[in-house]
mmCIF file as Biopython writes it, N, C-alpha, C and O atoms, coordinates in Angstrom:
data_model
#
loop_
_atom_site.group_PDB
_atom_site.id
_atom_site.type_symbol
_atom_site.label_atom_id
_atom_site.label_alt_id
_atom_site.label_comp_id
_atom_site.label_asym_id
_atom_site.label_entity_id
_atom_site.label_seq_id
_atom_site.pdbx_PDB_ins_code
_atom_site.Cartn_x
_atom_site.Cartn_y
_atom_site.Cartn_z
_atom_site.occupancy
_atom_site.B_iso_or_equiv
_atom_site.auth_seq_id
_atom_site.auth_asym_id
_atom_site.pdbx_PDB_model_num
ATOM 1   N N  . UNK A ? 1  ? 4.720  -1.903 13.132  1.0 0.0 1  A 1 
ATOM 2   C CA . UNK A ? 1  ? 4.308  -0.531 13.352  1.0 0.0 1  A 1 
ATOM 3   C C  . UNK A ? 1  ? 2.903  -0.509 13.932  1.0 0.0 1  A 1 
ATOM 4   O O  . UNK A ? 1  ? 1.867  -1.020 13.506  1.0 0.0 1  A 1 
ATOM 5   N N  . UNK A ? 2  ? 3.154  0.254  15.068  1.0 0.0 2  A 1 
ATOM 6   C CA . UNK A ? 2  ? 1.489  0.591  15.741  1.0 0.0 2  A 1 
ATOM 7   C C  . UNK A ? 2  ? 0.442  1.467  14.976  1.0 0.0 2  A 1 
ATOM 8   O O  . UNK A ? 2  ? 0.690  2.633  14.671  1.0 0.0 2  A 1 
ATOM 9   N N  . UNK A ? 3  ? -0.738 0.848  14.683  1.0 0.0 3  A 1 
ATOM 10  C CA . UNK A ? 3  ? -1.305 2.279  14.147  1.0 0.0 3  A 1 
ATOM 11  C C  . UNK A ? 3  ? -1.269 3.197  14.440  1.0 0.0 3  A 1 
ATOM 12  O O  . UNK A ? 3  ? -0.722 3.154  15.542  1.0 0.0 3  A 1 
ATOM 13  N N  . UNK A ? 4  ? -1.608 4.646  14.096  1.0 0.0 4  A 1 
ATOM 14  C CA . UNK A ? 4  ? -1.814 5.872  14.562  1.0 0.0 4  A 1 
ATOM 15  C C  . UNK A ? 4  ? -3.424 6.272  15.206  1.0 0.0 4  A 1 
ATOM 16  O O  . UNK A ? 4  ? -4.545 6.140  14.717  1.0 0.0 4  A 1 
ATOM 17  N N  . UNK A ? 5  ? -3.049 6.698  16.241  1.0 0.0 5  A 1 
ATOM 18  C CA . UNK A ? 5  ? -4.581 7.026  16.815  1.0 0.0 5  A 1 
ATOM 19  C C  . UNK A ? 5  ? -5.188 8.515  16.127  1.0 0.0 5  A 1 
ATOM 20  O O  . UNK A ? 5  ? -4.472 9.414  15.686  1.0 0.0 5  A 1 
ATOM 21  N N  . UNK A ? 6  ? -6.515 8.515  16.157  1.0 0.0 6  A 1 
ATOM 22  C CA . UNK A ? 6  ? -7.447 9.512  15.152  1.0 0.0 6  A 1 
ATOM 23  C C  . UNK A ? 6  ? -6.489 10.968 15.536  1.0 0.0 6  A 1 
ATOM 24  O O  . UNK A ? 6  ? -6.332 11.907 14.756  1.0 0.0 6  A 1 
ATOM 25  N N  . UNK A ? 7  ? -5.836 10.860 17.119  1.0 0.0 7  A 1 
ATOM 26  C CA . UNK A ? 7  ? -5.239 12.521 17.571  1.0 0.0 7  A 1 
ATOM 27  C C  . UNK A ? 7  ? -3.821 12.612 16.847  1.0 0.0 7  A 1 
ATOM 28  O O  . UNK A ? 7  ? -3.276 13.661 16.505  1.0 0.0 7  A 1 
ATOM 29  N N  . UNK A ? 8  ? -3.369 11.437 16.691  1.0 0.0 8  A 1 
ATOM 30  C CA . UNK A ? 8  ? -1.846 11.026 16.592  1.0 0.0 8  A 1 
ATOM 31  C C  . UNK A ? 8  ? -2.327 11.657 14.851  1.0 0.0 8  A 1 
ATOM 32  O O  . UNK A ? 8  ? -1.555 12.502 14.397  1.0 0.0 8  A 1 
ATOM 33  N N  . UNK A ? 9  ? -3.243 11.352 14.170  1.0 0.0 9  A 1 
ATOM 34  C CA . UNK A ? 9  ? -3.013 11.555 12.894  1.0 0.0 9  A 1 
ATOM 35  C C  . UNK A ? 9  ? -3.807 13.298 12.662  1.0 0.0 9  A 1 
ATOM 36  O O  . UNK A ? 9  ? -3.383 14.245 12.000  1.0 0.0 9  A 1 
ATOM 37  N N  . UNK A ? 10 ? -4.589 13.224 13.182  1.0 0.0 10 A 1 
ATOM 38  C CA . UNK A ? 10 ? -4.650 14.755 13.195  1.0 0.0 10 A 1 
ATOM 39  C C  . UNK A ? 10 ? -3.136 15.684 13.623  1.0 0.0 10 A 1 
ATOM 40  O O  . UNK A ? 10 ? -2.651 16.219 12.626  1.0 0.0 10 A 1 
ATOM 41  N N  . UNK A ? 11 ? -2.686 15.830 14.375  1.0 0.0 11 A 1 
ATOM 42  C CA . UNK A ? 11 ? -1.672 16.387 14.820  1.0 0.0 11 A 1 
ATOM 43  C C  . UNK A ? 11 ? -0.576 15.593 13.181  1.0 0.0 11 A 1 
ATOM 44  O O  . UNK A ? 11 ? 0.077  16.422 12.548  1.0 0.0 11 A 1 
ATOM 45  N N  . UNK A ? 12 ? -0.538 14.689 12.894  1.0 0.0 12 A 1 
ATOM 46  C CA . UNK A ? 12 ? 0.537  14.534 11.525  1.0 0.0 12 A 1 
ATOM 47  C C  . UNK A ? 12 ? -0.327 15.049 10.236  1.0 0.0 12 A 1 
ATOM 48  O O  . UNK A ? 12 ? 0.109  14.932 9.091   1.0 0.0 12 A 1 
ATOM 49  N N  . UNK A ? 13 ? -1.695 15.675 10.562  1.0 0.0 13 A 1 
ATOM 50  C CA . UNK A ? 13 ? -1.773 16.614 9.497   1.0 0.0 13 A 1 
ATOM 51  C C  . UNK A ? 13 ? -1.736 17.965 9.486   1.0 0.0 13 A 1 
ATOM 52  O O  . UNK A ? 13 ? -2.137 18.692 8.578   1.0 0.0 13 A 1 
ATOM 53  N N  . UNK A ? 14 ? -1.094 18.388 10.830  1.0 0.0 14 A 1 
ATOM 54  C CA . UNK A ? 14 ? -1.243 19.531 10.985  1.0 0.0 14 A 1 
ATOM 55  C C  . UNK A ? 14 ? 0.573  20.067 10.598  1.0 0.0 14 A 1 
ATOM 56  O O  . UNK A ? 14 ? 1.080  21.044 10.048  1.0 0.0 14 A 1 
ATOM 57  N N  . UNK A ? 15 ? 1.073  18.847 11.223  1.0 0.0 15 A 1 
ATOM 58  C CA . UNK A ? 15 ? 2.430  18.832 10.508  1.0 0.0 15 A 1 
ATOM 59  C C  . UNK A ? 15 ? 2.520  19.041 9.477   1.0 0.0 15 A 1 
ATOM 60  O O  . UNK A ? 15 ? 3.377  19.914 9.338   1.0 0.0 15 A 1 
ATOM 61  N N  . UNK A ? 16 ? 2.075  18.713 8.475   1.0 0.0 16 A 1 
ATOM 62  C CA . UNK A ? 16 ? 1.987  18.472 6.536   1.0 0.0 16 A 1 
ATOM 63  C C  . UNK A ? 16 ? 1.495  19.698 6.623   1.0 0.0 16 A 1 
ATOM 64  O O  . UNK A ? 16 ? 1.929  20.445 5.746   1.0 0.0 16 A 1 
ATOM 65  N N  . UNK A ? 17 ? 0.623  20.252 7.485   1.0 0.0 17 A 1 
ATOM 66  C CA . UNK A ? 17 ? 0.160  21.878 6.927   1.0 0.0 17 A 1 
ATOM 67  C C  . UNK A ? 17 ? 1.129  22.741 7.376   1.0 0.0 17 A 1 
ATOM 68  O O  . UNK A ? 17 ? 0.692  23.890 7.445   1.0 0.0 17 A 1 
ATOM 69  N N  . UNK A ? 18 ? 2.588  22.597 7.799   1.0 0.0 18 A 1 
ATOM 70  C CA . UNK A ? 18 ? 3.487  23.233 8.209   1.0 0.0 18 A 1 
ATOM 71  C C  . UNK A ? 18 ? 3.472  23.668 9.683   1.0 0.0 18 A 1 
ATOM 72  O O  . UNK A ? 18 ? 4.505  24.202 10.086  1.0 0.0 18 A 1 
ATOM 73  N N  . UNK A ? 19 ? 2.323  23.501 10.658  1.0 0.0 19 A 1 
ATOM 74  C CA . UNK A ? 19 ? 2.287  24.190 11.824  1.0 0.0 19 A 1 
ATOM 75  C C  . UNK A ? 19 ? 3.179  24.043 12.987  1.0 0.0 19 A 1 
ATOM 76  O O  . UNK A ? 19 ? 3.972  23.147 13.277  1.0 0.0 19 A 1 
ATOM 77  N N  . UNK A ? 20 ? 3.010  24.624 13.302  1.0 0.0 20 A 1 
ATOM 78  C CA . UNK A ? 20 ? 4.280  24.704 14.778  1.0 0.0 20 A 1 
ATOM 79  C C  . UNK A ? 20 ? 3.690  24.365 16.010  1.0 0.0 20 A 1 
ATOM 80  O O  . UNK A ? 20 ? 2.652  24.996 16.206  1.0 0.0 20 A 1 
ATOM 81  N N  . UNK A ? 21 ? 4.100  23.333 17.191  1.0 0.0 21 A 1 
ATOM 82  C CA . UNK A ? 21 ? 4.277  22.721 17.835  1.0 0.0 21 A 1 
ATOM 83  C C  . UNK A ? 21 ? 2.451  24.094 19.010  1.0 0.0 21 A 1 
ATOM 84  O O  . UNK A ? 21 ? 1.444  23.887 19.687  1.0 0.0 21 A 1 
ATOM 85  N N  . UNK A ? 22 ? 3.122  25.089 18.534  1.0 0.0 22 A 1 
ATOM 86  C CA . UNK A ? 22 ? 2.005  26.197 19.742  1.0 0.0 22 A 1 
ATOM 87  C C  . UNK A ? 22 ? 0.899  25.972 18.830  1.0 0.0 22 A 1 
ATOM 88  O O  . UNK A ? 22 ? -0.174 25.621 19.321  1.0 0.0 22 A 1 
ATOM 89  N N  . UNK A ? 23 ? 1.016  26.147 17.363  1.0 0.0 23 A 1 
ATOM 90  C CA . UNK A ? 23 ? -0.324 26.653 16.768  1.0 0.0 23 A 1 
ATOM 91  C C  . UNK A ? 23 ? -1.032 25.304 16.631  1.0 0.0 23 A 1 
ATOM 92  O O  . UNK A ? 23 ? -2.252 25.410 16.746  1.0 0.0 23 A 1 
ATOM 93  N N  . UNK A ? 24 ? -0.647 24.237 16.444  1.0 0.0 24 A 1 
ATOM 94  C CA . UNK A ? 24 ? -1.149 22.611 16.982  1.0 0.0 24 A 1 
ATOM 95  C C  . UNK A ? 24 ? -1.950 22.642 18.259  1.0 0.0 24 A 1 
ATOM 96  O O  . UNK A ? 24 ? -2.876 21.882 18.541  1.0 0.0 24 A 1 
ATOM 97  N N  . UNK A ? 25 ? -1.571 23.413 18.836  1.0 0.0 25 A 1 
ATOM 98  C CA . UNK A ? 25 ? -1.609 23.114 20.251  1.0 0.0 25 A 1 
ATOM 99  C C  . UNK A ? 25 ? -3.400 24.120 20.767  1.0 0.0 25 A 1 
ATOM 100 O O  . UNK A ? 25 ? -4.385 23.856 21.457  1.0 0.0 25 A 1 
ATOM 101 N N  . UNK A ? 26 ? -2.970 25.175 20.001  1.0 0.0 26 A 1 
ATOM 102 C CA . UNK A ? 26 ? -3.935 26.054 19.797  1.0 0.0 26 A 1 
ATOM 103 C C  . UNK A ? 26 ? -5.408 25.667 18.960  1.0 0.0 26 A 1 
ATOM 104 O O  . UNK A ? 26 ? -6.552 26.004 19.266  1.0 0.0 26 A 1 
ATOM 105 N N  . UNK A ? 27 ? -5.064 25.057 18.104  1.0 0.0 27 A 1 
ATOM 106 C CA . UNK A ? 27 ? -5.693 24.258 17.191  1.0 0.0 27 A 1 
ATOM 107 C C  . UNK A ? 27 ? -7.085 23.146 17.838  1.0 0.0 27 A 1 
ATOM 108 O O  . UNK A ? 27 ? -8.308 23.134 17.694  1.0 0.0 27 A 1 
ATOM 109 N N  . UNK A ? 28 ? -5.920 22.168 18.704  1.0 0.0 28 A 1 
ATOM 110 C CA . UNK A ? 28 ? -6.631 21.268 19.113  1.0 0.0 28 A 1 
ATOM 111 C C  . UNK A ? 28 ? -6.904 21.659 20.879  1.0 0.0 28 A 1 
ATOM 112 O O  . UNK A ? 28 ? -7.086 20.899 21.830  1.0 0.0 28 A 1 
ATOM 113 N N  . UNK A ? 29 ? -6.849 22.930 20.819  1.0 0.0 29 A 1 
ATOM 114 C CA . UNK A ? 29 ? -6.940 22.977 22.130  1.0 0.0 29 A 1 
ATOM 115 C C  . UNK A ? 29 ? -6.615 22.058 23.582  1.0 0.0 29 A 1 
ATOM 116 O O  . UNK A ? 29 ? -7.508 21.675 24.337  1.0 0.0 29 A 1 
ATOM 117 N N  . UNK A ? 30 ? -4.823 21.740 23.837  1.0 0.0 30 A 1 
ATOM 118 C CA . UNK A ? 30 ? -4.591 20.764 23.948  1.0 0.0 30 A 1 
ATOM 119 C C  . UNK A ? 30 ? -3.258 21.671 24.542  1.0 0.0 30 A 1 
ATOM 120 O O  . UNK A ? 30 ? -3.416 22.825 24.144  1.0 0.0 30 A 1 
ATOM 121 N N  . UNK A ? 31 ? -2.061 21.560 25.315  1.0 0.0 31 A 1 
ATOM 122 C CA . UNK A ? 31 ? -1.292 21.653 26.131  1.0 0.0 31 A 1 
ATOM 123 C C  . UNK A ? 31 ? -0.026 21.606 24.553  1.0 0.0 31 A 1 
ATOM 124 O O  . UNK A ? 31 ? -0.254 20.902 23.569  1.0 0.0 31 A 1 
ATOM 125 N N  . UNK A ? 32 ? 1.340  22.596 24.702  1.0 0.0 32 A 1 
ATOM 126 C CA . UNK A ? 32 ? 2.114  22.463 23.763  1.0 0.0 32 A 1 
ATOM 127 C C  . UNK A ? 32 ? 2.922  20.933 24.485  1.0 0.0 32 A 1 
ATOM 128 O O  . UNK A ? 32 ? 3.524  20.208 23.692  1.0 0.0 32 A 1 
ATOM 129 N N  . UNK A ? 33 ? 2.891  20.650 25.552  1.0 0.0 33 A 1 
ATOM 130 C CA . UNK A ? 33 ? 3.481  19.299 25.808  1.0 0.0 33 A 1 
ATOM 131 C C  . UNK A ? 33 ? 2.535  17.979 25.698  1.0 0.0 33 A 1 
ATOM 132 O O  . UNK A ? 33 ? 2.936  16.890 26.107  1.0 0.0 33 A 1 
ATOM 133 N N  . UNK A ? 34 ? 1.063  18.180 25.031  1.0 0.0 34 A 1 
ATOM 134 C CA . UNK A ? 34 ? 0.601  17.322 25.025  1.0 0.0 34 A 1 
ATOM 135 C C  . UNK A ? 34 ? 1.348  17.251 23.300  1.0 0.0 34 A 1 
ATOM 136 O O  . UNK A ? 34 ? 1.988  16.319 22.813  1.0 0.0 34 A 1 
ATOM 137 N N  . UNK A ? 35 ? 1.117  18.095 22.897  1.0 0.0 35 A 1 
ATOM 138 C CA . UNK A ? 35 ? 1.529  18.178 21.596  1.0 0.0 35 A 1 
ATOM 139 C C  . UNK A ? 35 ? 2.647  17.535 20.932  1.0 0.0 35 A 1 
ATOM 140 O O  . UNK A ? 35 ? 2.630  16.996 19.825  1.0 0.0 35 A 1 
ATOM 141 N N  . UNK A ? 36 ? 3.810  17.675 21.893  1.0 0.0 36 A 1 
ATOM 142 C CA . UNK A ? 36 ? 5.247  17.375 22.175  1.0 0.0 36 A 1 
ATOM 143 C C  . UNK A ? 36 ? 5.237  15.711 21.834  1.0 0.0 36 A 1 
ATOM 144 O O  . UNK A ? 36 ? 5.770  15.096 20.910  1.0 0.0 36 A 1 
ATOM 145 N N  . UNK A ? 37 ? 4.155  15.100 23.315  1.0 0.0 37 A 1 
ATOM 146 C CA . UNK A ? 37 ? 3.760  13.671 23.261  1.0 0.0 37 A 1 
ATOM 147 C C  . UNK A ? 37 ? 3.518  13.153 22.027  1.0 0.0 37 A 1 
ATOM 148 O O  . UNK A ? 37 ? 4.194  12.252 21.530  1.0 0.0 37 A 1 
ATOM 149 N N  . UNK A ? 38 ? 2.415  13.775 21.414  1.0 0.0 38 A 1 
ATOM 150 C CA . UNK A ? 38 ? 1.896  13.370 20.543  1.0 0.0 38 A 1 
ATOM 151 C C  . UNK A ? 38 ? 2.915  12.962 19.475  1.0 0.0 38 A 1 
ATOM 152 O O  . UNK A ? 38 ? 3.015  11.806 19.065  1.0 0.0 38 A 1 
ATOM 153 N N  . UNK A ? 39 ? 3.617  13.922 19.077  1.0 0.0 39 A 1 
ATOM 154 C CA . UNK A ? 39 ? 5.082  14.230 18.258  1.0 0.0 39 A 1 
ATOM 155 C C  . UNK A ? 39 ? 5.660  12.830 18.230  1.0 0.0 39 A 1 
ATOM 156 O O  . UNK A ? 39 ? 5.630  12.120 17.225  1.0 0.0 39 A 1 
ATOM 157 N N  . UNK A ? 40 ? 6.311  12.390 19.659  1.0 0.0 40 A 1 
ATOM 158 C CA . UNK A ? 40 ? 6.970  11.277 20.006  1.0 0.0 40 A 1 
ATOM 159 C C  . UNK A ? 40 ? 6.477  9.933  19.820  1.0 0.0 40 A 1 
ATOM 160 O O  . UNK A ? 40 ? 7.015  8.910  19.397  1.0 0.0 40 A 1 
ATOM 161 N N  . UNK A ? 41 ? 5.175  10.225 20.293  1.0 0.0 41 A 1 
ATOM 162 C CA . UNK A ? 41 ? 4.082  8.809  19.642  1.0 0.0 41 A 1 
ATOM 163 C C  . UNK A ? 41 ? 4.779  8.297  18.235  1.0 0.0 41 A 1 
ATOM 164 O O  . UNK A ? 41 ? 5.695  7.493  18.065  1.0 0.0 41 A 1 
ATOM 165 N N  . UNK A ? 42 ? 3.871  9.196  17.128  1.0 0.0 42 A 1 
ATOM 166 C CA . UNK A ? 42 ? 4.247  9.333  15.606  1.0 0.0 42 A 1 
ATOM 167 C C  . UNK A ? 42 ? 5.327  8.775  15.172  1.0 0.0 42 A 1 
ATOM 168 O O  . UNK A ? 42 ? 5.395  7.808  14.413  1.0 0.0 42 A 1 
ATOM 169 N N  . UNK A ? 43 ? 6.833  9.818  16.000  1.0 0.0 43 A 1 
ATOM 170 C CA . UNK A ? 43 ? 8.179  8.946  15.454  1.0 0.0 43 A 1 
ATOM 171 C C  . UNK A ? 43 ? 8.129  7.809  15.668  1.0 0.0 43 A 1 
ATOM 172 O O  . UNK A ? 43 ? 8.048  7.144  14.635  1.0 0.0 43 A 1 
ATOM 173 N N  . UNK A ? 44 ? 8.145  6.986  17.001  1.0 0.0 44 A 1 
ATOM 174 C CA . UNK A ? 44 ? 8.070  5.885  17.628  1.0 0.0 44 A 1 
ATOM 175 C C  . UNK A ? 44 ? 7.501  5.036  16.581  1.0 0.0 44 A 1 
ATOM 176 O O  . UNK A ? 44 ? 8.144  4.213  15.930  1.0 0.0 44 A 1 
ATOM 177 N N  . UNK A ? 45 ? 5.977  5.346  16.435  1.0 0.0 45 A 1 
ATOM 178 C CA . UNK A ? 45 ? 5.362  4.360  15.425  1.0 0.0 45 A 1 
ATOM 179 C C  . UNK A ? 45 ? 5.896  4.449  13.864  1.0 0.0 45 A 1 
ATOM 180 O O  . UNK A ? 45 ? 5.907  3.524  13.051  1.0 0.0 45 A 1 
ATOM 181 N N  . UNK A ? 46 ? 6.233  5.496  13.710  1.0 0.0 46 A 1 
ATOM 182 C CA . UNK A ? 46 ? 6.587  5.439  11.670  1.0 0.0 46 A 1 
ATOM 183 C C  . UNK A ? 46 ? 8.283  4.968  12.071  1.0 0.0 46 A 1 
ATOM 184 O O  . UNK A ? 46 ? 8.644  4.292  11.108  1.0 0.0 46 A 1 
ATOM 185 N N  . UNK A ? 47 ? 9.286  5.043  12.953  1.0 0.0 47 A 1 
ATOM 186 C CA . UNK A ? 47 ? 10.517 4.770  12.614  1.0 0.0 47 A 1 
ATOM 187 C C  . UNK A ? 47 ? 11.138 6.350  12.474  1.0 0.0 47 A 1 
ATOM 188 O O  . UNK A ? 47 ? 12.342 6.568  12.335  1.0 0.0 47 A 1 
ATOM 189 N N  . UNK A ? 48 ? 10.399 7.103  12.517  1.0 0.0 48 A 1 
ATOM 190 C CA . UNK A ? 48 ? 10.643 8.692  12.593  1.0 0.0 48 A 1 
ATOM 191 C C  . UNK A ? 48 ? 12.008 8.830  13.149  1.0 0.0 48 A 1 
ATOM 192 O O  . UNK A ? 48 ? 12.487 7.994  13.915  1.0 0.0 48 A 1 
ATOM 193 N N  . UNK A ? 49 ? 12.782 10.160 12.656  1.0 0.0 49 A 1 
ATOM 194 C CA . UNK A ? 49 ? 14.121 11.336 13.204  1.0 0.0 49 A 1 
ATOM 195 C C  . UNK A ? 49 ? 13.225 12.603 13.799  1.0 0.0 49 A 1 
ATOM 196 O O  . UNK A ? 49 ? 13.160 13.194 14.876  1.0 0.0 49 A 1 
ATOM 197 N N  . UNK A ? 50 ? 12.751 12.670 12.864  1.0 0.0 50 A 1 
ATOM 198 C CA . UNK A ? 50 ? 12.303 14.085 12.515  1.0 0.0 50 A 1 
ATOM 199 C C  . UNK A ? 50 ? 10.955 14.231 11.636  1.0 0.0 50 A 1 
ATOM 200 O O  . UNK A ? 50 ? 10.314 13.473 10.909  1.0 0.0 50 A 1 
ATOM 201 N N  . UNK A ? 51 ? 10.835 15.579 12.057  1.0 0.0 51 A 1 
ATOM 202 C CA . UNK A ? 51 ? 9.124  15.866 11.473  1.0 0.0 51 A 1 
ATOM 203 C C  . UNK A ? 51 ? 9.078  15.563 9.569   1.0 0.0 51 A 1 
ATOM 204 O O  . UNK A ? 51 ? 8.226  15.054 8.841   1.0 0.0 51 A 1 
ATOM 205 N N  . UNK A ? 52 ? 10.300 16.102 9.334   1.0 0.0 52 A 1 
ATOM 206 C CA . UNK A ? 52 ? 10.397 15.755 8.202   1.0 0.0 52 A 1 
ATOM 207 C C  . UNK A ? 52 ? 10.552 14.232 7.404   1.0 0.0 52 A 1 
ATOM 208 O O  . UNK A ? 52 ? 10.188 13.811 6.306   1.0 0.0 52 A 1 
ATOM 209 N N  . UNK A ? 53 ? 11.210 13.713 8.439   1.0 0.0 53 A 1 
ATOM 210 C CA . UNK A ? 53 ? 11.216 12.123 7.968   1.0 0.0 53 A 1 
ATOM 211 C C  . UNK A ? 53 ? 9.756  11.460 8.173   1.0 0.0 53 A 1 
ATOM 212 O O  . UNK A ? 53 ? 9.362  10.587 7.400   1.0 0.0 53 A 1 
ATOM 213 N N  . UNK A ? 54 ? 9.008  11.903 9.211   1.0 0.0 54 A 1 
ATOM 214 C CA . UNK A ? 54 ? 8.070  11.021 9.796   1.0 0.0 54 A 1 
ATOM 215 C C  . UNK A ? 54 ? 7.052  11.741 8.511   1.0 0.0 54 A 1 
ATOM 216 O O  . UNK A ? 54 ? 6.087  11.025 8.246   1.0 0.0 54 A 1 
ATOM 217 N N  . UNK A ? 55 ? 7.113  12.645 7.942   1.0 0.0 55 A 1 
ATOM 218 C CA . UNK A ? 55 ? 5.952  13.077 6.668   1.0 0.0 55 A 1 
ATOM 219 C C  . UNK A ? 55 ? 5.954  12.195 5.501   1.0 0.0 55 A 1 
ATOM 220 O O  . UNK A ? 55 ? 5.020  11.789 4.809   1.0 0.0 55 A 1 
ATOM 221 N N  . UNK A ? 56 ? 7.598  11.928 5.420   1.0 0.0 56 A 1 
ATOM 222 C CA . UNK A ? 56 ? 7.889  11.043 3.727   1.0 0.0 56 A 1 
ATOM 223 C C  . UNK A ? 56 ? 7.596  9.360  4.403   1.0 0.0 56 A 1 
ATOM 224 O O  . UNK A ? 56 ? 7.297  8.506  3.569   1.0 0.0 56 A 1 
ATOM 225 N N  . UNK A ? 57 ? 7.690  8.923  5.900   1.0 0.0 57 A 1 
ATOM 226 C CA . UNK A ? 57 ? 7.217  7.911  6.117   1.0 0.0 57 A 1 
ATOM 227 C C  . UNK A ? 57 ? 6.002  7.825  6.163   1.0 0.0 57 A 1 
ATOM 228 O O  . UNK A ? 57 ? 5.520  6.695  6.245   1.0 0.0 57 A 1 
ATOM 229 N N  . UNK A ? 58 ? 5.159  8.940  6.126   1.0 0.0 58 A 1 
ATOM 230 C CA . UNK A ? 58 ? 3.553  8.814  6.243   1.0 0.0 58 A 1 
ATOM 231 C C  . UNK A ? 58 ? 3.175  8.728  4.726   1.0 0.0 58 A 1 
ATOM 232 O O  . UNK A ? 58 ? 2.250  8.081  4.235   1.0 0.0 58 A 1 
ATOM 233 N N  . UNK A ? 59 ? 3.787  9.257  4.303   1.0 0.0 59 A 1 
ATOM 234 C CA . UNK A ? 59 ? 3.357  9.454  3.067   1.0 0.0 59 A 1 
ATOM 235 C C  . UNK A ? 59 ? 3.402  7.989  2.244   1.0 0.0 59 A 1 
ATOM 236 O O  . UNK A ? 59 ? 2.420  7.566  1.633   1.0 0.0 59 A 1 
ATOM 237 N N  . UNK A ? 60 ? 4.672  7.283  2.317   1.0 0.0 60 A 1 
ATOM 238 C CA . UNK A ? 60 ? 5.250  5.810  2.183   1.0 0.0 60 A 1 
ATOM 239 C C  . UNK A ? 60 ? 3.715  4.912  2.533   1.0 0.0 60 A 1 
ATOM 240 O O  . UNK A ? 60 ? 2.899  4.330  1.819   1.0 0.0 60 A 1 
ATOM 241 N N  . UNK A ? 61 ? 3.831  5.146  3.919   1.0 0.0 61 A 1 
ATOM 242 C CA . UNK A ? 61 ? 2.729  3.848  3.820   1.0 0.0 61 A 1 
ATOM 243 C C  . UNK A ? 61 ? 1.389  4.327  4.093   1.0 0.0 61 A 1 
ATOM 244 O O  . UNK A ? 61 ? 0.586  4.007  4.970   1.0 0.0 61 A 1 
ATOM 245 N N  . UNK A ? 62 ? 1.329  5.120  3.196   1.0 0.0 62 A 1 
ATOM 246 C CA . UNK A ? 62 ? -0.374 5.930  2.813   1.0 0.0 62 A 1 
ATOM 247 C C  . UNK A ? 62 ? -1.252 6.676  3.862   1.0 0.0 62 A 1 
ATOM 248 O O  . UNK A ? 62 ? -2.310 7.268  3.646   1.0 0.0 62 A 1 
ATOM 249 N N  . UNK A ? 63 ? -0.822 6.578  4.633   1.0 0.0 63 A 1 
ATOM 250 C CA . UNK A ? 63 ? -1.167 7.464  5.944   1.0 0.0 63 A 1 
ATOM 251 C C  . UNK A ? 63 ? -1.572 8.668  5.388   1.0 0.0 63 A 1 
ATOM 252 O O  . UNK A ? 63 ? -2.772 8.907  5.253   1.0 0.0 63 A 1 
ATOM 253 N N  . UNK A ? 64 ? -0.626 9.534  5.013   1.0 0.0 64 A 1 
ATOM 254 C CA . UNK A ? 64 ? -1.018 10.749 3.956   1.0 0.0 64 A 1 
ATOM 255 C C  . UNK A ? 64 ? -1.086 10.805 2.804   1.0 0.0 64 A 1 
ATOM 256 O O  . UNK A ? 64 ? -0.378 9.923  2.319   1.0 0.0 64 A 1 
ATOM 257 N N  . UNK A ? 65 ? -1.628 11.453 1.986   1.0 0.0 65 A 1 
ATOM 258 C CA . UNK A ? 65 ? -1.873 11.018 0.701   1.0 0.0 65 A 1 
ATOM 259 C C  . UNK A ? 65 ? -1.876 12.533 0.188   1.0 0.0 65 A 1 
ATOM 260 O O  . UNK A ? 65 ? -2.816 13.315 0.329   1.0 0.0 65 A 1 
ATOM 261 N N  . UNK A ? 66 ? -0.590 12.819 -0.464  1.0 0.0 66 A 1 
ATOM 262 C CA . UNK A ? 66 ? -0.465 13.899 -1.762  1.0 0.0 66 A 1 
ATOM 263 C C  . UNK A ? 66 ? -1.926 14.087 -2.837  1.0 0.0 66 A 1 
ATOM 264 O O  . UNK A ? 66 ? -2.307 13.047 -3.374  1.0 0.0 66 A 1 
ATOM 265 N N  . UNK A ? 67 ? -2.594 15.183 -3.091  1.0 0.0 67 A 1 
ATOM 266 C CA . UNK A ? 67 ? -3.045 15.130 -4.360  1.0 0.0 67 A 1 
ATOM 267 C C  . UNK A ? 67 ? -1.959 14.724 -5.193  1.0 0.0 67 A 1 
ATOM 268 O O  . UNK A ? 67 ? -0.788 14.735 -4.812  1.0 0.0 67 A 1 
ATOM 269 N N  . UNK A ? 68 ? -2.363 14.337 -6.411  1.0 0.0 68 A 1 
ATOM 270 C CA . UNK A ? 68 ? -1.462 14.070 -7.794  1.0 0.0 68 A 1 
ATOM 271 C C  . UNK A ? 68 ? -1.588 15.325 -8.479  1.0 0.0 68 A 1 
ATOM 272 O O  . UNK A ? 68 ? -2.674 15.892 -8.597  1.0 0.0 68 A 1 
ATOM 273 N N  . UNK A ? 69 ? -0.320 15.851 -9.014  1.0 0.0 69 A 1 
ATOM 274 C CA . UNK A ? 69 ? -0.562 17.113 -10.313 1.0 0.0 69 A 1 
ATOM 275 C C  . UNK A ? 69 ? -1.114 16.308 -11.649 1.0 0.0 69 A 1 
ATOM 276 O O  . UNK A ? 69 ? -0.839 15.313 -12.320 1.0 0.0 69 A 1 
ATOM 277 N N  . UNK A ? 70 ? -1.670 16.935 -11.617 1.0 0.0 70 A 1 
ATOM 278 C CA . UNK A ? 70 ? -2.036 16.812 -13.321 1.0 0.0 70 A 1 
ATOM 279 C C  . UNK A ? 70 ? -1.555 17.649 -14.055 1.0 0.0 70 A 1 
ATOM 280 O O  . UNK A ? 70 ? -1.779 17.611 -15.265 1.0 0.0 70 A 1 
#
C-alpha cells in the first residue's frame, strides 16, 4: 500500500465528516473532478469499493483514528 499524500488524507477526512464530493471541493477550493481523483487515489491505495469501505480500511490501519467512548 502507497502512502496517502497530506491532500489524499485531508479529502479522507472530509469523508469521515460525511461531506459530499461539491462541499470537499468547496472546502479545499479545488475542482469537484479534482476531488473525484483524489477519491480514486485513496481506493487504489487502501484496497477500497467504496467510500464506506475505504473509512473502515482507514480506520484498520490507523490512518483515522475514532475517539474511544468512555
Amino acid at each position: 500500500m502507497s502512502k496517502l499524500s497530506a491532500r489524499e488524507q485531508e479529502v479522507l477526512w472530509l469523508l469521515a465528516a460525511g461531506r459530499r464530493n461539491a462541499e470537499i471541493a468547496e472546502a479545499l477550493c479545488v475542482s469537484i473532478k479534482t476531488v473525484e481523483f483524489h477519491n480514486r487515489r485513496i481506493y487504489e491505495k487502501l484496497g477500497a469499493r467504496s467510500r464506506a469501505d475505504a473509512l473502515i480500511k482507514a480506520q484498520q490501519r490507523s490512518i483515522l483514528s475514532w475517539p474511544q467512548a468512555s
